[in-house]
SELO-512376 format. One record per residue (C-alpha): residue number from 1; x, y, z. Coordinates in nm, 2 decimals. Layout:
BEGIN
<rec><num>NUM</num><c1>X</c1><c2>Y</c2><c3>Z</c3></rec>
...
END
This chain:
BEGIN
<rec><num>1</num><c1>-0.12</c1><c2>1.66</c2><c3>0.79</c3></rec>
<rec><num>2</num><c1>0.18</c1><c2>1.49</c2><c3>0.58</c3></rec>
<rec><num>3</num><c1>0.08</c1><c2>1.27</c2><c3>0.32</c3></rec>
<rec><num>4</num><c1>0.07</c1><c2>0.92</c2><c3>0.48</c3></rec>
<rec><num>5</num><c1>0.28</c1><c2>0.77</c2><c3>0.15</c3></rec>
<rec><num>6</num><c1>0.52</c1><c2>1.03</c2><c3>0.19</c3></rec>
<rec><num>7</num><c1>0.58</c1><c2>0.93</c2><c3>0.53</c3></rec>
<rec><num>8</num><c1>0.58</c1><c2>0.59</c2><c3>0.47</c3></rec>
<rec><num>9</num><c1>0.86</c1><c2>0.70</c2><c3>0.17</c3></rec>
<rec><num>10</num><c1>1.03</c1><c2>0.87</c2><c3>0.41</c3></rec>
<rec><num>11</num><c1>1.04</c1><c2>0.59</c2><c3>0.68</c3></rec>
<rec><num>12</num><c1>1.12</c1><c2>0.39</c2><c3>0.45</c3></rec>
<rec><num>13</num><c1>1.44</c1><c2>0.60</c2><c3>0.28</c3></rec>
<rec><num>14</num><c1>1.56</c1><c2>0.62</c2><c3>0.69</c3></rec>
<rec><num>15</num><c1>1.54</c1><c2>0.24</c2><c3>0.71</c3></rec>
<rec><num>16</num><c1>1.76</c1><c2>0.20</c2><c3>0.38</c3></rec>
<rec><num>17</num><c1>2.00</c1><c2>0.44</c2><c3>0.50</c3></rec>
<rec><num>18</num><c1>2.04</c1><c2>0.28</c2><c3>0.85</c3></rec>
<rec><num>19</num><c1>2.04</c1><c2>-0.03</c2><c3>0.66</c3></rec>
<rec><num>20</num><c1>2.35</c1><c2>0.08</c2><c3>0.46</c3></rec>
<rec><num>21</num><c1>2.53</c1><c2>0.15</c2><c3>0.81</c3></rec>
<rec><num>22</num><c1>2.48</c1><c2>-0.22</c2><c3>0.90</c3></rec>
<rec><num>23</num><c1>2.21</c1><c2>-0.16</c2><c3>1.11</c3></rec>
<rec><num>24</num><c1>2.00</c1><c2>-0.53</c2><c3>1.18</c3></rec>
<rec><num>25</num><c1>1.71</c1><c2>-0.36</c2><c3>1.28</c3></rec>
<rec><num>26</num><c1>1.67</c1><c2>-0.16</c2><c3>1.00</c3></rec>
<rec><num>27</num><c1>1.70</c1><c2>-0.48</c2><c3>0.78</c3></rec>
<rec><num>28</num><c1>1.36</c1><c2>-0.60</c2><c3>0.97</c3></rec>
<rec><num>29</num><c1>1.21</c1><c2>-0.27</c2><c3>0.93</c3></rec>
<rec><num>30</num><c1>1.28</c1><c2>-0.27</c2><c3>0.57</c3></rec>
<rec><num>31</num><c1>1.17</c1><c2>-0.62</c2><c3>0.54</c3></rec>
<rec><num>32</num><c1>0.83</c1><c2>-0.58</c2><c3>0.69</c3></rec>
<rec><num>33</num><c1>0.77</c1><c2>-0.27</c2><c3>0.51</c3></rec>
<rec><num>34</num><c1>0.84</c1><c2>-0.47</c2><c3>0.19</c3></rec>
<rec><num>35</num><c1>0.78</c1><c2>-0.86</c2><c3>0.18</c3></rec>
<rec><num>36</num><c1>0.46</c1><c2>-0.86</c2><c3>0.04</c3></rec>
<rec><num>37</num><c1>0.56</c1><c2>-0.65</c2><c3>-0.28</c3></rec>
<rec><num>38</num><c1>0.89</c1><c2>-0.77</c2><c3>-0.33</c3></rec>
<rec><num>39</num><c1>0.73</c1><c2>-1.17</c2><c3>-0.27</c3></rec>
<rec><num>40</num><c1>0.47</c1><c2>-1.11</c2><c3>-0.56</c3></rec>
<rec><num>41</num><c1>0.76</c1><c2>-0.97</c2><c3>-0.82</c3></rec>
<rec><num>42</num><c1>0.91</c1><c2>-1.26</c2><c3>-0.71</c3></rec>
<rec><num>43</num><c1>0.66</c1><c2>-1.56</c2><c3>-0.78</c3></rec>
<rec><num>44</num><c1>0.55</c1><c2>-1.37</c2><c3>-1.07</c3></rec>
<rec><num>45</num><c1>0.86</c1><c2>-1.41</c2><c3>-1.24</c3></rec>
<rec><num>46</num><c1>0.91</c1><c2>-1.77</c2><c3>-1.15</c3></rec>
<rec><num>47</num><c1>0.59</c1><c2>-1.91</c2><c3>-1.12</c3></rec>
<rec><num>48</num><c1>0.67</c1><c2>-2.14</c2><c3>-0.83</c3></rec>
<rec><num>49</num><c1>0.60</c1><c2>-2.04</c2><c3>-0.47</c3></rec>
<rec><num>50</num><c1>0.90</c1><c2>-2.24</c2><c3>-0.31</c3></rec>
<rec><num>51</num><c1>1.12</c1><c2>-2.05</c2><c3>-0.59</c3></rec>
<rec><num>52</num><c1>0.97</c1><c2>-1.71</c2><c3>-0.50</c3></rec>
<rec><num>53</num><c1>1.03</c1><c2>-1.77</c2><c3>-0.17</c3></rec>
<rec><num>54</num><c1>1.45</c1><c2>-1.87</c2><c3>-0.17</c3></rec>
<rec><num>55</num><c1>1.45</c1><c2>-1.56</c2><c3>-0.46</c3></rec>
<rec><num>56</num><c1>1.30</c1><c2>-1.32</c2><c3>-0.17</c3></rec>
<rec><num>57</num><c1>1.56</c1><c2>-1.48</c2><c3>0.07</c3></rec>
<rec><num>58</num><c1>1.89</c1><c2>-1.38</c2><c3>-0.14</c3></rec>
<rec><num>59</num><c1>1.69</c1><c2>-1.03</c2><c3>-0.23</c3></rec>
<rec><num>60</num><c1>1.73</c1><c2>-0.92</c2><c3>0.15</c3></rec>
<rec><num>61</num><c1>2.08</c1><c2>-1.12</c2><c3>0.20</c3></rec>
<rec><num>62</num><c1>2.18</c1><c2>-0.92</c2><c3>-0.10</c3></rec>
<rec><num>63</num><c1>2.00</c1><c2>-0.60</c2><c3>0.01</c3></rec>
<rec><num>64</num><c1>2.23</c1><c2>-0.64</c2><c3>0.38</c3></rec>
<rec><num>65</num><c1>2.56</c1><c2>-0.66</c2><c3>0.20</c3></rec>
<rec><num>66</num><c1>2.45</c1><c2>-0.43</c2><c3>-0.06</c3></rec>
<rec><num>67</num><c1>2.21</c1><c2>-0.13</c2><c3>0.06</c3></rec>
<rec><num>68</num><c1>2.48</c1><c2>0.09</c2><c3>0.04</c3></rec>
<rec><num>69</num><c1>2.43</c1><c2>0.13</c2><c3>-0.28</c3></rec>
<rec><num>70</num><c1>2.09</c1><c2>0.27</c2><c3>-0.30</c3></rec>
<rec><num>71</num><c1>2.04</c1><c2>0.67</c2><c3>-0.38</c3></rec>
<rec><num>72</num><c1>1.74</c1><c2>0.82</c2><c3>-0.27</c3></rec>
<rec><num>73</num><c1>1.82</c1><c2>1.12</c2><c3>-0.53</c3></rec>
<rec><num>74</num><c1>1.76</c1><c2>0.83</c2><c3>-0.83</c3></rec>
<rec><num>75</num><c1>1.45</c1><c2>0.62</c2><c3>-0.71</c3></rec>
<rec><num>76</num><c1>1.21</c1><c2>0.60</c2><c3>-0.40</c3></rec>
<rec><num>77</num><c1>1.33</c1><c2>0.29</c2><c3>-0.19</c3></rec>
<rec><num>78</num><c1>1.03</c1><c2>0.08</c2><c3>-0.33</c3></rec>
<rec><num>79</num><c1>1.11</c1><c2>0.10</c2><c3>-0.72</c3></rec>
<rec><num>80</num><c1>1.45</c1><c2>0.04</c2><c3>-0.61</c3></rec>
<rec><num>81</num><c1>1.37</c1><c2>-0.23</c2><c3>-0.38</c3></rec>
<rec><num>82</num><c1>1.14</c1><c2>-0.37</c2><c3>-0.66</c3></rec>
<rec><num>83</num><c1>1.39</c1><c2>-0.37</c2><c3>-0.98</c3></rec>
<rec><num>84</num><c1>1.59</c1><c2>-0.54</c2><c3>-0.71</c3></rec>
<rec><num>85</num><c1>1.43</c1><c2>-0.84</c2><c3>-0.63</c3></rec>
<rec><num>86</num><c1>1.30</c1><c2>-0.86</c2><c3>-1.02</c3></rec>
<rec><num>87</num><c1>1.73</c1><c2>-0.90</c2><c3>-1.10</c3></rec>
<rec><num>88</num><c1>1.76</c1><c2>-1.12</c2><c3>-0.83</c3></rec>
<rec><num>89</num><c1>1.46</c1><c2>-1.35</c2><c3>-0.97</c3></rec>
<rec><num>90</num><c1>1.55</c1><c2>-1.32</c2><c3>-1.33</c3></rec>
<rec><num>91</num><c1>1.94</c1><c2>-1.43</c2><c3>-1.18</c3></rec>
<rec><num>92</num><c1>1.79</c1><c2>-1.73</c2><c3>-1.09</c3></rec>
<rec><num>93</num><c1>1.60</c1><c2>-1.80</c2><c3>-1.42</c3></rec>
<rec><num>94</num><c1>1.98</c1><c2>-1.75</c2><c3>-1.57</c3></rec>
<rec><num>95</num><c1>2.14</c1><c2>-1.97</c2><c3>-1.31</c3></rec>
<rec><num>96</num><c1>1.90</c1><c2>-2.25</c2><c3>-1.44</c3></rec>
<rec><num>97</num><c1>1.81</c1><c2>-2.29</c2><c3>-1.03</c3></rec>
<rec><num>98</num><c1>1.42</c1><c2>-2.29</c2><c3>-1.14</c3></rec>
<rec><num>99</num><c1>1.17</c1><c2>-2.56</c2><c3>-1.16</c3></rec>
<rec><num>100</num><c1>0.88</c1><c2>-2.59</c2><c3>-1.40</c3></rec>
<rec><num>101</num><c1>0.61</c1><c2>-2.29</c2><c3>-1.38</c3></rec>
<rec><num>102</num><c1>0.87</c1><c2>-2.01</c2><c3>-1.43</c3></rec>
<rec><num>103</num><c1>0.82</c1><c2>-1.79</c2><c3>-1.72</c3></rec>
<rec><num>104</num><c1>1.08</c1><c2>-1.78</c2><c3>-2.01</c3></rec>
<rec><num>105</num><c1>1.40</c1><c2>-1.63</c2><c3>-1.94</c3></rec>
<rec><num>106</num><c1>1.32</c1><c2>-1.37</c2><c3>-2.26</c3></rec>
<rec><num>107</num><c1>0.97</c1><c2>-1.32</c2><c3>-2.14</c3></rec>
<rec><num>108</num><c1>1.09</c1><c2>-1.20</c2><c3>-1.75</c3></rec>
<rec><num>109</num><c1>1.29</c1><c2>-0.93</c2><c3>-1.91</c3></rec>
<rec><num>110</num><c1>0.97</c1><c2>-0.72</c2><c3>-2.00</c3></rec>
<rec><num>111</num><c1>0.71</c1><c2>-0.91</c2><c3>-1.75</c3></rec>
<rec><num>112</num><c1>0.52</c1><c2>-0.63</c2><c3>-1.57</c3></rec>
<rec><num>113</num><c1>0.39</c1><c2>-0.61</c2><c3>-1.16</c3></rec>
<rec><num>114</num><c1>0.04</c1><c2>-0.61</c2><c3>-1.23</c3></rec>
<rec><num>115</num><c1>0.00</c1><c2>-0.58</c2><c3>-0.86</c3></rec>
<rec><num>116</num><c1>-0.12</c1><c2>-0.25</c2><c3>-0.68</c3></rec>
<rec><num>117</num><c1>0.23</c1><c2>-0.04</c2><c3>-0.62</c3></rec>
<rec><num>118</num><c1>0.30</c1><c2>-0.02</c2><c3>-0.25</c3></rec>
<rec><num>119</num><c1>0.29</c1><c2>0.32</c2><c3>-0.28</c3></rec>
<rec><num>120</num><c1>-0.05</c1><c2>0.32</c2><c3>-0.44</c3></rec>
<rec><num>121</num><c1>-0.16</c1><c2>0.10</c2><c3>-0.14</c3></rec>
<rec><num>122</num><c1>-0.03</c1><c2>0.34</c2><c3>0.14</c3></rec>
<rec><num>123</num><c1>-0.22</c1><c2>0.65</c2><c3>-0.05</c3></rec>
<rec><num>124</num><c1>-0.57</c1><c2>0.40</c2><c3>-0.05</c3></rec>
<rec><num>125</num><c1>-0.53</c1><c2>0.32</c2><c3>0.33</c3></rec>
<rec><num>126</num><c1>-0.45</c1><c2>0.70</c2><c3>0.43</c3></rec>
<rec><num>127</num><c1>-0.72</c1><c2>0.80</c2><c3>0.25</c3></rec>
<rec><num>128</num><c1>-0.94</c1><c2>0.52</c2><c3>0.40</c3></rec>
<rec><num>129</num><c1>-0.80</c1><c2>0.62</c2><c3>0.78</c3></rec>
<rec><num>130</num><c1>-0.86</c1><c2>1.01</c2><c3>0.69</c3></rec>
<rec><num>131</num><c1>-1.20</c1><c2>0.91</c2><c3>0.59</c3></rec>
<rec><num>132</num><c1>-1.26</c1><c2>0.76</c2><c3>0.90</c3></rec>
<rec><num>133</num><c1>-1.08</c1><c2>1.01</c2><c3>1.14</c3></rec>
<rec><num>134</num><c1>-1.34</c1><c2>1.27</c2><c3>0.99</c3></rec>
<rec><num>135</num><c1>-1.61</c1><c2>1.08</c2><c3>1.00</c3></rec>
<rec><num>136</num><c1>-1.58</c1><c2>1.11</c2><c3>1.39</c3></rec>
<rec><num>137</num><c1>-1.52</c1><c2>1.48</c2><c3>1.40</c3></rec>
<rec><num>138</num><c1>-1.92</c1><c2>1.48</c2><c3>1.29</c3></rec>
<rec><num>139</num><c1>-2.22</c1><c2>1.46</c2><c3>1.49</c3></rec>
<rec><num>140</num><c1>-2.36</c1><c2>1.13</c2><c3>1.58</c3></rec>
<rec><num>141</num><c1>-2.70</c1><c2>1.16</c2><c3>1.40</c3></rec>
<rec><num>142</num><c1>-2.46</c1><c2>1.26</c2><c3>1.07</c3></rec>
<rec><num>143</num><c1>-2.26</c1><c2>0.98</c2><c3>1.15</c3></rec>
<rec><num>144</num><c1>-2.50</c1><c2>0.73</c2><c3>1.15</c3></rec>
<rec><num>145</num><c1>-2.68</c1><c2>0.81</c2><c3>0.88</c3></rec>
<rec><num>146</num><c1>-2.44</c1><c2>0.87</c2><c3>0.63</c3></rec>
<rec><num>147</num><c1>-2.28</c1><c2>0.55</c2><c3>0.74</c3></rec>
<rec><num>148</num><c1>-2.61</c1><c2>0.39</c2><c3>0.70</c3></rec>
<rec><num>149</num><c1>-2.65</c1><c2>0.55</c2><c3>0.35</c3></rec>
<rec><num>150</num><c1>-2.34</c1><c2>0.55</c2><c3>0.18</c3></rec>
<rec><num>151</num><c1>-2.14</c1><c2>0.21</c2><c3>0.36</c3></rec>
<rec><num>152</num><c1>-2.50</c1><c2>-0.01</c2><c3>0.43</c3></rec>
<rec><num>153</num><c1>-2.74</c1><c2>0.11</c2><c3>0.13</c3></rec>
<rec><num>154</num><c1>-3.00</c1><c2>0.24</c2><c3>0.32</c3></rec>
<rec><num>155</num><c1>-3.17</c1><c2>0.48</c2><c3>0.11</c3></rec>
<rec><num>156</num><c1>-3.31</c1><c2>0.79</c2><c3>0.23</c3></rec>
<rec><num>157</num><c1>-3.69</c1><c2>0.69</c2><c3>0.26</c3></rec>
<rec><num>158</num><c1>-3.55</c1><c2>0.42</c2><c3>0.48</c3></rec>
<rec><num>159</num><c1>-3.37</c1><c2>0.64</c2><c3>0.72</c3></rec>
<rec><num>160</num><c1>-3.62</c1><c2>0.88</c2><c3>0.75</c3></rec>
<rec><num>161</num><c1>-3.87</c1><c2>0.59</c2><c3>0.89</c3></rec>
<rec><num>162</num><c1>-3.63</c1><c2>0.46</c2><c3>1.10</c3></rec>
<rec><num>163</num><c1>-3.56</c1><c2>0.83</c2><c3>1.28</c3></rec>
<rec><num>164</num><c1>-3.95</c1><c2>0.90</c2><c3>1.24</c3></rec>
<rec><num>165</num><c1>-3.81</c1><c2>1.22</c2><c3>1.02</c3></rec>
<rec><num>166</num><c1>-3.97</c1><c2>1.37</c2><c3>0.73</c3></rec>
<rec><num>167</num><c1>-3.78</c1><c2>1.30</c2><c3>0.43</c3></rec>
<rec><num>168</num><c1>-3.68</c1><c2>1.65</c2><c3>0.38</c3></rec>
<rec><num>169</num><c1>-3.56</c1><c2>1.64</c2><c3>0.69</c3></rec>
<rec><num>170</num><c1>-3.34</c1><c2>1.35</c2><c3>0.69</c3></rec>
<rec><num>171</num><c1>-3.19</c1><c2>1.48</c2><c3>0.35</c3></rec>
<rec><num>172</num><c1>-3.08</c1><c2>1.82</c2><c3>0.52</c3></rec>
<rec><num>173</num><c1>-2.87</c1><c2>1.63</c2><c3>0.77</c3></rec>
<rec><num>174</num><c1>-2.70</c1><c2>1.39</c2><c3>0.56</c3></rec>
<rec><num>175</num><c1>-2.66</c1><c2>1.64</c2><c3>0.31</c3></rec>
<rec><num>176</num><c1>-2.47</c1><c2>1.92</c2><c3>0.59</c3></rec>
<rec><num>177</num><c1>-2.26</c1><c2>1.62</c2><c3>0.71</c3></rec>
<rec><num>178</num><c1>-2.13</c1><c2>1.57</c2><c3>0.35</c3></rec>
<rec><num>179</num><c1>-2.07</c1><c2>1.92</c2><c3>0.33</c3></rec>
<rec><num>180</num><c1>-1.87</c1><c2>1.89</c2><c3>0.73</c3></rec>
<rec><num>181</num><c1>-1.70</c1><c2>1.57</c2><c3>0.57</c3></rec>
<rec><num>182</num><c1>-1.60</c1><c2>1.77</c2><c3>0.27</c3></rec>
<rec><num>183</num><c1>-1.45</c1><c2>2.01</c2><c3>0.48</c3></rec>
<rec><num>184</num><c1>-1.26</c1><c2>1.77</c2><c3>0.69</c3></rec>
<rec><num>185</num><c1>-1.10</c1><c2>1.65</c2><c3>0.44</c3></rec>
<rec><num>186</num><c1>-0.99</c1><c2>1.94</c2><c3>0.26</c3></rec>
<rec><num>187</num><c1>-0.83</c1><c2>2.09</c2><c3>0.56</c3></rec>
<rec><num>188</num><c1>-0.64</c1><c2>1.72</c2><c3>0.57</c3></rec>
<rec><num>189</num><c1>-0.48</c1><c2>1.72</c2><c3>0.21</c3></rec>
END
């Protein structure tokens, strides 16, 4: 199975380059994939939601006139797409077009994304949906109960009541649907 961020990468480096043959519905594809990154570099930097907003605006009007000029062999398309709309913000902290809120003009130059990296946040949710699509592959008394233990807190005691199991046995079966889980998701990476 292909690493879900290096597909998204991927998707994403196909949008830029049909972006870069004047594509629209690249520009959308981009855009969606995108927004919510780019937006919080954005406000960040200028402390003003309406500001972030018109900087995110000219970062994609830019981006159409200009995604030619992204190389796939320098950056992935989100650190480029990133260091973009941080110039394009910081542009508007030069042009004096900011309100009160933004940061100093001195201080953007070195103001860091605190924020998860998009990247980071397509790895968590493939991980989450791999976690999930194994999950099914067990048995439903596995299922169950290692849901119960692990995502609700039951503890083992309590699940052994509840199935009318000796502890022992309730134990054994969580413990082989770990080890099937395990499995599952080694054969996935």
């Amino acid at each position: 199975m292909a690493d879900a961020s290096v597909e998204a990468r991927d998707k994403l480096q196909d949008a830029m380059a049909r972006l870069a043959n004047g594509e629209r519905a690249a520009l959308e594809e981009v855009y969606r994939a995108t927004k919510v990154k780019l937006f919080g570099i954005c406000l960040r930097i200028l402390g003003d939601r309406k500001e972030a907003e018109d900087a995110l605006q000219e970062v994609y009007v830019n981006l159409w006139q200009r995604a030619d000029r992204y190389d796939p062999s320098r950056a992935s398309p989100i650190s480029w797409l990133a260091t973009f709309a941080r110039n394009r913000a910081v542009d508007r902290l030069r042009r004096g077009k900011v309100r009160q809120g933004a940061v100093e003009l001195d201080e953007a130059a070195s103001l860091a994304d605190s924020s998860p990296l998009a990247e980071d946040l397509l790895i968590d949710a493939e991980r989450s949906e791999r976690i999930h699509c194994c999950m099914q592959e067990l048995d439903d008394n596995q299922r169950r109960n290692i849901r119960s233990a692990f995502f609700n807190g039951a503890t083992y005691a309590e699940l052994a009541d509840k199935a009318e199991v000796p502890l022992g046995t309730m134990k054994s079966w969580i413990r082989r649907g770990l080890q099937n889980l395990k499995a599952c998701l080694e054969r996935g990476e």
